[in-house]
GUVO-589520 format. One record per residue (C-alpha): residue in one letter; chain; z, x negated, y. Coordinates in pm, whole numbers, plus 50000, padded with zeros to 5 digits. Layout:
code, unit, c3, c1, c2
A, A, Z, X, Y;
...
! end
This chain:
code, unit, c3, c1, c2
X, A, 23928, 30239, 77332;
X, A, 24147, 30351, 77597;
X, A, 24279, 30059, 77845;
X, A, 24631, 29961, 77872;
X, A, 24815, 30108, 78159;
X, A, 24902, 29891, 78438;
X, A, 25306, 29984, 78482;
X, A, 25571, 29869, 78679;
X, A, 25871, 29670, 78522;
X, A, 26084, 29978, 78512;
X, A, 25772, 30162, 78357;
X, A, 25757, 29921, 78090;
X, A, 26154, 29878, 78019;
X, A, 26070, 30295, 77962;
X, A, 25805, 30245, 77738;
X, A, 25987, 29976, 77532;
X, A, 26213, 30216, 77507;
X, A, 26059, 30507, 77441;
X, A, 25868, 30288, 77137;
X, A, 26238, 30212, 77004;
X, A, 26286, 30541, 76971;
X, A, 25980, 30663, 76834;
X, A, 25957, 30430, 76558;
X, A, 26157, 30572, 76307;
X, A, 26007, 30914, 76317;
X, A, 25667, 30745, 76324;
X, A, 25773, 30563, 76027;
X, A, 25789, 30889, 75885;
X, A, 25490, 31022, 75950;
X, A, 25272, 30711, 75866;
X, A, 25478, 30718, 75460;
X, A, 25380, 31077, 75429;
X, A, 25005, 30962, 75532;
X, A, 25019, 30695, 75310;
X, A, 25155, 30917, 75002;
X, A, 24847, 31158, 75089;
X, A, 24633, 30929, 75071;
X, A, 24801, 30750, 74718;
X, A, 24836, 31073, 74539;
X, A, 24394, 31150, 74568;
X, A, 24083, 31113, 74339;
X, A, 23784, 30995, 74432;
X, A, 23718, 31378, 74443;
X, A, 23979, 31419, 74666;
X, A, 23951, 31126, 74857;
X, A, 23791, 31343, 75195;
X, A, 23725, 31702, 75282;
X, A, 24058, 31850, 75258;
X, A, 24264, 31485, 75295;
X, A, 24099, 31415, 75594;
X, A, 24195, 31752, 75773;
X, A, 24564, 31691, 75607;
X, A, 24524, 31345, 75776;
X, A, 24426, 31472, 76093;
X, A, 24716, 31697, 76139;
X, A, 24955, 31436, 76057;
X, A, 24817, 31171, 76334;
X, A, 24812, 31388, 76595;
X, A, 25196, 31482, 76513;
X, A, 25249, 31192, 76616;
X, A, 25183, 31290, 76931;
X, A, 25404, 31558, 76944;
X, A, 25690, 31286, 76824;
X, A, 25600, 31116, 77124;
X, A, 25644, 31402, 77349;
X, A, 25937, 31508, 77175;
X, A, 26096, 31210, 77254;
X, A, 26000, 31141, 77580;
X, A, 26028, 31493, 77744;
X, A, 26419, 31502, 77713;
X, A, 26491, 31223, 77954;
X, A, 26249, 31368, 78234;
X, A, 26361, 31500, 78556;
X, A, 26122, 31757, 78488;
X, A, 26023, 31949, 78822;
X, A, 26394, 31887, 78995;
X, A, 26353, 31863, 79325;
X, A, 26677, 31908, 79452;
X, A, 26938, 32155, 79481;
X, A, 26699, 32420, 79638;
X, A, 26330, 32516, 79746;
X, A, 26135, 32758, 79865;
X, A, 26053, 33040, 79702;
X, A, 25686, 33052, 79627;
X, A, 25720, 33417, 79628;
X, A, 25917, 33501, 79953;
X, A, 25981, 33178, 80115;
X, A, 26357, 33259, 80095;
X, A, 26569, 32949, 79965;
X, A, 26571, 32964, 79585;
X, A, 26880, 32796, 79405;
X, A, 26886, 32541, 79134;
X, A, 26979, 32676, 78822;
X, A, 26980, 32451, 78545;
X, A, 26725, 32305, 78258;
X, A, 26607, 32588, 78050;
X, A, 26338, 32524, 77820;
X, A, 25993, 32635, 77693;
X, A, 25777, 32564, 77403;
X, A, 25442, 32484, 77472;
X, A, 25164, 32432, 77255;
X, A, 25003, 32104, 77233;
X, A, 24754, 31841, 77042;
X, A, 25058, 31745, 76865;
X, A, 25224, 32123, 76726;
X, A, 25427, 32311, 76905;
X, A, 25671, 32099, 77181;
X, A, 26009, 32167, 77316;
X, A, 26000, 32135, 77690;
X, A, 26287, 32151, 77955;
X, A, 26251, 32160, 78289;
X, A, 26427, 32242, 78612;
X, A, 26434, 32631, 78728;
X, A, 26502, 32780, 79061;
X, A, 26605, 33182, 79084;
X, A, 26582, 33342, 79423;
X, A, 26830, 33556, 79473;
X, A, 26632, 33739, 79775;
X, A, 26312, 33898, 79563;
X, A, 26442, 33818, 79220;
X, A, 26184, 33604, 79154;
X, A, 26234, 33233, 78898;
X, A, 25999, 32942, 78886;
X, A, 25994, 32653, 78672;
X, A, 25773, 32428, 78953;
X, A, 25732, 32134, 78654;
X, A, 25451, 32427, 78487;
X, A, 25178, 32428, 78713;
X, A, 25277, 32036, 78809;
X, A, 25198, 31932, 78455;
X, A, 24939, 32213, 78405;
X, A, 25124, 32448, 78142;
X, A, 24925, 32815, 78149;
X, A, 25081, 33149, 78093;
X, A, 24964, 33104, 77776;
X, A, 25193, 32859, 77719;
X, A, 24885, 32614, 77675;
X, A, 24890, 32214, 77765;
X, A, 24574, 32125, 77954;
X, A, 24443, 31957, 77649;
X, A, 24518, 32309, 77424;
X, A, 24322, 32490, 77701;
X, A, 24057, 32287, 77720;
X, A, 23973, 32304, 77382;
X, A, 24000, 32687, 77362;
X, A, 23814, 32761, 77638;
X, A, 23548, 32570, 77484;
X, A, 23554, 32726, 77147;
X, A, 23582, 33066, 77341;
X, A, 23272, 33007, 77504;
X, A, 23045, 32856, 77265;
X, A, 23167, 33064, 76950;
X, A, 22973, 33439, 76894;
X, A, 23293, 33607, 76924;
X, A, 23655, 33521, 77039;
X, A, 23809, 33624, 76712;
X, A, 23517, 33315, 76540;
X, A, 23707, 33058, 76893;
X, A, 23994, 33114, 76716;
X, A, 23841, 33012, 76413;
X, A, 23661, 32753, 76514;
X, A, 23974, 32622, 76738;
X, A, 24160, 32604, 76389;
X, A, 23918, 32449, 76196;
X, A, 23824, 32171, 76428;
X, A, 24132, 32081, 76604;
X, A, 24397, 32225, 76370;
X, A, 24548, 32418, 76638;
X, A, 24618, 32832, 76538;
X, A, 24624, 33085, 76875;
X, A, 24561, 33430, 76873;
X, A, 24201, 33558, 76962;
X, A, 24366, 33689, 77236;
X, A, 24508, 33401, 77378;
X, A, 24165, 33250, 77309;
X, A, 23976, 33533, 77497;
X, A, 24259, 33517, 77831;
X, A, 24285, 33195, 77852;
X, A, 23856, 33147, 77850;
X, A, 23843, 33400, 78099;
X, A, 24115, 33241, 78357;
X, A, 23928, 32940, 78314;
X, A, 23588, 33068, 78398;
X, A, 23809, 33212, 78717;
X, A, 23844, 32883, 78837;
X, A, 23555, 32778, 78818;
X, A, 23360, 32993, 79015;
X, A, 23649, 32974, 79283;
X, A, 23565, 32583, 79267;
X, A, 23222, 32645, 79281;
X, A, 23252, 32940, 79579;
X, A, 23374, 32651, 79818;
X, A, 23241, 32360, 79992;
X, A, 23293, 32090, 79722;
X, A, 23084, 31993, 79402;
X, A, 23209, 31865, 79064;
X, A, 23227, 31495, 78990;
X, A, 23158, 31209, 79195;
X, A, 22848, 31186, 79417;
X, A, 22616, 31048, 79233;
X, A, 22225, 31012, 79301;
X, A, 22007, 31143, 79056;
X, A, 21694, 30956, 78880;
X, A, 21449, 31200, 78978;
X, A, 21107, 31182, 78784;
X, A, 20793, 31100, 78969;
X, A, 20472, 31368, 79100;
X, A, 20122, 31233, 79034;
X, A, 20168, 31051, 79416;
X, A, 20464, 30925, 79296;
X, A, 20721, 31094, 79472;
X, A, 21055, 31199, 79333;
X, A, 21060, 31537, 79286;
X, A, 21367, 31764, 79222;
X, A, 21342, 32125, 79113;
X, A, 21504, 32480, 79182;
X, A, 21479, 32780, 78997;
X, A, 21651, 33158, 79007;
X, A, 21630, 33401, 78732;
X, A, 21830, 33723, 78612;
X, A, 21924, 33862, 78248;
X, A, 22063, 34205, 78196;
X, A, 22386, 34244, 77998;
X, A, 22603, 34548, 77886;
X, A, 22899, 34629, 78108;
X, A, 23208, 34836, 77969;
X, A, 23347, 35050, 78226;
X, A, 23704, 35195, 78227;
X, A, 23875, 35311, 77909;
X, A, 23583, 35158, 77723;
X, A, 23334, 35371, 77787;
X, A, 22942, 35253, 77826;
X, A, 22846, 35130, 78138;
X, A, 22539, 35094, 78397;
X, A, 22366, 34720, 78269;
X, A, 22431, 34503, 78490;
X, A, 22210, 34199, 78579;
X, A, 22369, 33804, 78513;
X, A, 22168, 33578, 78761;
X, A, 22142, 33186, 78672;
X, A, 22037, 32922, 78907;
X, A, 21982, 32613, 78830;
X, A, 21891, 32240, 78988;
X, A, 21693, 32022, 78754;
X, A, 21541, 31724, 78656;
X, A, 21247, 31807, 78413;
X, A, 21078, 31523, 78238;
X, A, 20696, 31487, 78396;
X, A, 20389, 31582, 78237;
X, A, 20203, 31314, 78125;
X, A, 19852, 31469, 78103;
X, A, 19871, 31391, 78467;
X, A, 20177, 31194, 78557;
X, A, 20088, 30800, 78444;
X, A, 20339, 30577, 78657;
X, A, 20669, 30538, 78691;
X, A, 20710, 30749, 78358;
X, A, 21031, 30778, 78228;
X, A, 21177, 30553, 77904;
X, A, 21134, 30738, 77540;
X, A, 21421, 30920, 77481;
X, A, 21508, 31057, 77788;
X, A, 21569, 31426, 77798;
X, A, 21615, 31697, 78086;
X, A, 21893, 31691, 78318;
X, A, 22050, 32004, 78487;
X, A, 22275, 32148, 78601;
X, A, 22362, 32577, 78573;
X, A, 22564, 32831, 78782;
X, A, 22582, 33205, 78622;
X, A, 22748, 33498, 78697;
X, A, 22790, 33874, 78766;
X, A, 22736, 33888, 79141;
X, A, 22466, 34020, 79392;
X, A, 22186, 33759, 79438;
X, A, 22324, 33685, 79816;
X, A, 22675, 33585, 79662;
X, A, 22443, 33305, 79476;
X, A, 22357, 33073, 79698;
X, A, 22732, 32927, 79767;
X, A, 22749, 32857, 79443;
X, A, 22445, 32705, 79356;
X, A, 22440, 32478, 79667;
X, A, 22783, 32300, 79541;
X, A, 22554, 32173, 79269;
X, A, 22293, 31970, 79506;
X, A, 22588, 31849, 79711;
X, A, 22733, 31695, 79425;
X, A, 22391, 31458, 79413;
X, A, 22418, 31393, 79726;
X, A, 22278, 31640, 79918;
X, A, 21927, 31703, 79717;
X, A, 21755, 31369, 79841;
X, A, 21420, 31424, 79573;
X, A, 21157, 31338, 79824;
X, A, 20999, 31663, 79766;
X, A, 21210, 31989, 79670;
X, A, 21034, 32255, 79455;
X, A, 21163, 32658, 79395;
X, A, 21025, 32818, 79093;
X, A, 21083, 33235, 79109;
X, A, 20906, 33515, 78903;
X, A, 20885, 33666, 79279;
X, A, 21179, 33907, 79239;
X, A, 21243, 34072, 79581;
X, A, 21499, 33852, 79781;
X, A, 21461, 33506, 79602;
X, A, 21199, 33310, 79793;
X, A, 21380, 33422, 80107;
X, A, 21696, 33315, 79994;
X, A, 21574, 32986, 79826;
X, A, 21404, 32906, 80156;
X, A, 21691, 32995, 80357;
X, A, 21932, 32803, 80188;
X, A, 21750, 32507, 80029;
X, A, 21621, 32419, 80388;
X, A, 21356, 32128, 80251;
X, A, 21203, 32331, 79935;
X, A, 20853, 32209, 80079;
X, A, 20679, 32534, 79803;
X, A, 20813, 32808, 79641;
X, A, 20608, 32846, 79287;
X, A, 20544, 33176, 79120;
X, A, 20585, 33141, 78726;
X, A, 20238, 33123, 78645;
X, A, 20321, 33285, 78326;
X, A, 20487, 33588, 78498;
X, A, 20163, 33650, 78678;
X, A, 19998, 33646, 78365;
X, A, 20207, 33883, 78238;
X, A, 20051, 34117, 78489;
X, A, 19732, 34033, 78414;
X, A, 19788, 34135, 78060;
X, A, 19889, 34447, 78174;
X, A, 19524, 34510, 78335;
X, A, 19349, 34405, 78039;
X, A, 19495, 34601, 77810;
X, A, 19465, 34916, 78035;
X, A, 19075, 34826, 78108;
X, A, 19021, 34770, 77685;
X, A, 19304, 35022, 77568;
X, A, 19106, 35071, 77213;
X, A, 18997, 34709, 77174;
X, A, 19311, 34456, 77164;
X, A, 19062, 34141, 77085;
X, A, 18887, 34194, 77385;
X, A, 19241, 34272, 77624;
X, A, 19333, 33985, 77452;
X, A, 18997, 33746, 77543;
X, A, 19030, 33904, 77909;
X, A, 19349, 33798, 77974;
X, A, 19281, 33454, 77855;
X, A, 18992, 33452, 78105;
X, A, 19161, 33578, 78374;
X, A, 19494, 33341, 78300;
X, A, 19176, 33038, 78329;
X, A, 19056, 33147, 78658;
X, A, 19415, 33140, 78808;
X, A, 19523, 32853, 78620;
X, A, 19194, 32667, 78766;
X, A, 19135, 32823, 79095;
X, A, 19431, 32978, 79196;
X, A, 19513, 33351, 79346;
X, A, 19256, 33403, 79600;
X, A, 18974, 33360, 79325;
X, A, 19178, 33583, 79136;
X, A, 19170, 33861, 79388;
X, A, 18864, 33854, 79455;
X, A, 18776, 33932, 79097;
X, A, 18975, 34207, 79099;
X, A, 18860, 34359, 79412;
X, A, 18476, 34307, 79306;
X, A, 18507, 34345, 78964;
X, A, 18371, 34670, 78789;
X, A, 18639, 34958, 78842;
X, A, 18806, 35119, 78534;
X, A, 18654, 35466, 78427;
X, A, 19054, 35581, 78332;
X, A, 19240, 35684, 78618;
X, A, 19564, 35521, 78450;
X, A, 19389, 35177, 78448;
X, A, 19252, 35232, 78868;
X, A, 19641, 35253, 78915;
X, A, 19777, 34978, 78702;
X, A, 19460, 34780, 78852;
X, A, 19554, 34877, 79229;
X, A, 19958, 34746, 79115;
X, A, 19796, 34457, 79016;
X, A, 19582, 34398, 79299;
X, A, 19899, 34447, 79521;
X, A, 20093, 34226, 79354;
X, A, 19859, 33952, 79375;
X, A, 19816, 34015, 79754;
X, A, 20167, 33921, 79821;
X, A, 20246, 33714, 79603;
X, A, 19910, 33508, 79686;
X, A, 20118, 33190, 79865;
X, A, 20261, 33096, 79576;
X, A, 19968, 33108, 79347;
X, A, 19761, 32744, 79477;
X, A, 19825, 32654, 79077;
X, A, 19509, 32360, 79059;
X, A, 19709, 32201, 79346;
X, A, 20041, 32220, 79234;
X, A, 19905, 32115, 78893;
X, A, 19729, 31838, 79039;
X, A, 20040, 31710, 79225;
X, A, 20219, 31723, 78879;
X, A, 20421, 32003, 78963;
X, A, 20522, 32231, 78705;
X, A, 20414, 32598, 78740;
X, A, 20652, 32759, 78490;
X, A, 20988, 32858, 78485;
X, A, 21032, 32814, 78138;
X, A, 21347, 32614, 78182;
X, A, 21552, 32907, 78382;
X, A, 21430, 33157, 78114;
X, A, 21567, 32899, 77876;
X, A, 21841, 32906, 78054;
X, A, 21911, 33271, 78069;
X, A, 21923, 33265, 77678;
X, A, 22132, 32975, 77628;
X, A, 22370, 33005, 77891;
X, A, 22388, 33404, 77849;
X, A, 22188, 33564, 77648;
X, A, 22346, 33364, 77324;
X, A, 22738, 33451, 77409;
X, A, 22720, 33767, 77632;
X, A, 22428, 33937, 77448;
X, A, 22493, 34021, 77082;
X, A, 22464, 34315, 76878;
X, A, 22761, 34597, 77026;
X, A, 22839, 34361, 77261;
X, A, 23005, 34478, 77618;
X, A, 23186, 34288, 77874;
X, A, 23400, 34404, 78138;
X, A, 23253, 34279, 78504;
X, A, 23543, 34014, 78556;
X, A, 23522, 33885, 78141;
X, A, 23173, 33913, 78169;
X, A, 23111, 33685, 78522;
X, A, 23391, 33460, 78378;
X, A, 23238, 33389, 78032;
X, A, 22919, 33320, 78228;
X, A, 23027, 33071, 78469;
X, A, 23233, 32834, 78190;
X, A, 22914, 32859, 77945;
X, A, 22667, 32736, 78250;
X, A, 22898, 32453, 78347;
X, A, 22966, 32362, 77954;
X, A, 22545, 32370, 77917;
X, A, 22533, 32144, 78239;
X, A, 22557, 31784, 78247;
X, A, 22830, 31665, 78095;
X, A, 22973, 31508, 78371;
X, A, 23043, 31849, 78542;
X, A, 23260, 31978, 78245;
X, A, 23458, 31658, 78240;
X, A, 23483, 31702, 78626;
X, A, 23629, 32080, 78623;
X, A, 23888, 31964, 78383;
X, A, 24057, 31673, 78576;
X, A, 24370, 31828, 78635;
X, A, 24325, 31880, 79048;
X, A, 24093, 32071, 78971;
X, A, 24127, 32295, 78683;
X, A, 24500, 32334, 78768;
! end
């Protein structure tokens, strides 16, 4: 329940009066609810009534804004300003009016406009005051379709959606511009020096020593870019970073355990930009905790060129950067399969034996094997063994897995993967899908900070900062 406004005398006179006025049109509104509800079954009684009901309540908030708007100043500020296109003096010209589109149906809004007469330019400076788009949209309106937008398969099923669950009807155009001005904002928000939300300390989860530890992890997911006039385009790669909170493994994490029911917290950036453009965007997102403060900071990277560099660089007090175990598997899979190429049980059994030996002794034992192992007869399998070998080599400082495991550190980056599916894969990546670069990057950054913790969508949307 929402609590009651604490208003000034005059504030209340208005809203005694505004209540005068609104009560015979509410009376109104309230019959026609009660004759819906009257004239049903007991077949009737929900589904379609309730939808019927719902559009009639929240005309009543359009009544209320009906009413109200009228005796607003709205956006006068005198007979003149500045132009906010020239800086010449623009003139007062009158109330003209605009219809926006709100909760409540479509409303009828005047406000106060200025025309300079220097670069022909007119402003209305009430819009961007109360948060009206281009679109015509209320901050409410544009909230809700840049969710739908975002979360639906298509624009033309936001639209849909929009309609079904909110009753309001917009074009799937309007849903598509208006998701893709928000997703703008965003990552201008999230380019600066400022988080989302209040600063508030995370409940970081425990290592076996019991230490808090916080984690940070960097992956990349191709998409399909449209280039001018439509035509196909190079793929381009959609990188997601993420800070997060992951729930500690209990085969070797006993105290300090976290209560039943608590899930994962994180928080997502994503976008179309080159992997050094990351890093002001994903260090708004430990700010916002407070500056990081996990006693120990962890980076998990599938050792793409650039990352531990940049995770280091920027992430001053990562004490380890963790190569996905998994990803080195992956390799190793490759070698077994080249040294058994017409036996795939036994590529099979050797990568399982080989994942063992660098799950339980880490990348040094590994290396050795493969440098005093038996060599391949094939000359394809000496090379893929020799990429292998390499790869191991430099990757080797990020491969101490019994120790990390033994601190209770996770080894996988399962949950940036995850990521890269949820926040992009699942919108940007369906079948004849392609994205220009700026609708692409935009849809990416409003899906990672919808799939963050709630608290940063709620934060984007208070009006200083989605405005």
């Amino acid at each position: 329940m929402a609590t009651r406004p604490d208003l000034t005398s005059e504030q209340e006179q208005h809203a005694q009066a505004l209540a005068t006025r609104m009560q015979a049109r509410v009376s109104e509104t309230v019959l026609e609810m009660a004759r819906t509800l009257v004239a049903t079954s007991d077949a009737t009684l929900f589904g379609d009534t309730e939808f019927a009901l719902r559009d009639q309540a929240l005309g009543l908030l359009g009544v209320a804004d009906t009413e109200h708007l009228p005796r607003k100043k709205s956006g006068y500020q005198g007979s003149s300003i500045d132009c906010p296109h020239c800086r010449a003096t623009a003139a007062f010209h009158g109330y003209r009016e605009r219809h926006a589109e709100s909760l409540g149906g479509r409303i009828c809004c005047r406000r106060a406009y200025y025309y300079c007469r220097s670069c022909g330019h007119g402003t209305a400076p009430w819009d961007p005051a109360v948060g009206l788009t281009e679109r015509r949209l209320t901050p409410a309106v544009e909230r809700l379709a840049t969710l739908t937008g975002a979360v639906a398969d298509s624009f033309e099923n936001g639209a849909e959606l929009l309609a079904e669950t909110s009753g309001i009807r917009l074009r799937e155009s309007t849903v598509e511009r208006t998701t893709a001005a928000a997703g703008k904002r965003i990552a201008a928000v999230l380019s600066g020096d400022r988080g989302l939300g209040k600063s508030k300390p995370w409940a970081w989860h425990c290592d076996a020593w019991g230490r808090t530890v916080g984690y940070i992890a960097l992956d990349a997911t191709g998409i399909r870019p449209q280039g001018r006039g439509g035509v196909k385009a190079d793929g381009r790669m959609a990188y997601v970073g993420m800070i997060f909170n992951p729930l500690p493994d209990r085969e070797r994490v006993f105290e300090k355990l976290p209560k039943p029911g608590t899930s994962m917290t994180a928080r997502y950036v994503s976008g179309l930009y080159p992997l050094s453009a990351i890093q002001p965007r994903l260090a708004p997102l430990g700010d916002a905790s407070r500056g990081w403060i996990a006693d120990v900071q962890i980076a998990l990277s599938d050792g793409g060129a650039g990352r531990e560099d940049l995770l280091r660089d920027h992430f001053g007090r990562v004490e380890v950067v963790i190569l996905d175990f998994f990803h080195a598997a992956e390799h190793l899979g490759k070698l077994a399969k080249a040294w058994h190429p017409q036996d795939e049980p036994a590529a099979r059994e050797q990568t399982a034996a080989w994942s063992r030996l660098l799950r339980d002794e880490g990348g040094d034992a590994m290396i050795a094997v493969l440098e005093e192992g038996d060599i391949p007869s094939s000359a394809s399998a000496r090379s893929i063994r020799e990429e292998v070998r390499t790869y191991f080599r430099n990757q080797c400082h990020r491969m101490d897995d019994p120790t990390y495991e033994a601190n209770g550190w996770f080894i996988g980056s399962g949950a940036v993967e995850s990521a890269c599916k949820t926040v992009v894969g699942s919108r940007l990546k369906g079948s004849g899908m392609r994205w220009s670069e700026s609708g692409g990057d935009a849809v990416c950054h409003v899906r990672a900070l919808y799939r963050s913790e709630p608290s940063q969508w709620q934060a984007f949307w208070q009006r200083d900062l989605a405005a």
